[in-house]
N, C-alpha and C positions, 0 to 999 in steps of 0.2 A: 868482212863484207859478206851479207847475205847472198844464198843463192838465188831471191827472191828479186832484190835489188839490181843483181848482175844481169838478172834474165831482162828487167824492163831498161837499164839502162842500154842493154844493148838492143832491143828492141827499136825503141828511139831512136838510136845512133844511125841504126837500119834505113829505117822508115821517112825519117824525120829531113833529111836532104834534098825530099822529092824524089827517090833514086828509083820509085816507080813500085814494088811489092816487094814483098819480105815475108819469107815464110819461115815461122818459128814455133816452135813448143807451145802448147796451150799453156803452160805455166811461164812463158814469158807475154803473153796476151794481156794479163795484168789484170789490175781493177780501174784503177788508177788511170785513164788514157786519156792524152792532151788533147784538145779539141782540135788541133791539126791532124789527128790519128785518127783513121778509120781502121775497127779491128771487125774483120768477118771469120767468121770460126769455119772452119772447114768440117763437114765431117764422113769423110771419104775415107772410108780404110782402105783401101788401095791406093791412096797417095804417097807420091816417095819423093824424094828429094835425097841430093846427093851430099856426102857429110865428108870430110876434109879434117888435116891437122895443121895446126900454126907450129911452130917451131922457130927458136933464136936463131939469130941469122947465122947461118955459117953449123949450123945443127941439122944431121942429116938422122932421121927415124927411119931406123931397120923397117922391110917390109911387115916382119913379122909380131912384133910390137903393134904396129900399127892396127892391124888382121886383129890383134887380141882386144885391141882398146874397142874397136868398133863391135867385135859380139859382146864384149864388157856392156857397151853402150846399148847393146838391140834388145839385150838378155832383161836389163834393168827397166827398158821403156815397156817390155814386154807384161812390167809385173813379178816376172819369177825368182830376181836379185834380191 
């Protein structure tokens, strides 16, 4: 499964319920958007949003793991990965 694919189908998933906005990656923004979707692009470099881990049920993530994934994640969006 593409990362391409993953980004707009979750996109949709988001969006698509009426659940009111969603805010996601410019590369899950898409090309491709249903005409129920309205996508407006932000472009605020100072905008943040708070980022989170799923985990199997009954699966607990060390603090510190978790601390590495997300500068993993900051480092890569940053460019410098």
């Amino acid at each position: 499964m593409s990362a391409q694919y993953q980004a707009e189908s979750t996109r949709i998933a988001l969006a698509s319920p009426e659940c009111g906005t969603s805010i996601v990656p410019g590369i899950a923004a898409g090309q491709n958007v249903e005409s129920r979707v309205r996508v407006v692009l932000l472009h605020n470099p100072n905008a943040r949003r708070a980022r989170g881990t799923i985990t199997s049920l009954g699966y607990m993530l060390q603090q510190r793991y978790a601390e590495q994934l997300i500068a993993l994640i900051r480092t890569n969006l940053r460019g410098k990965g």
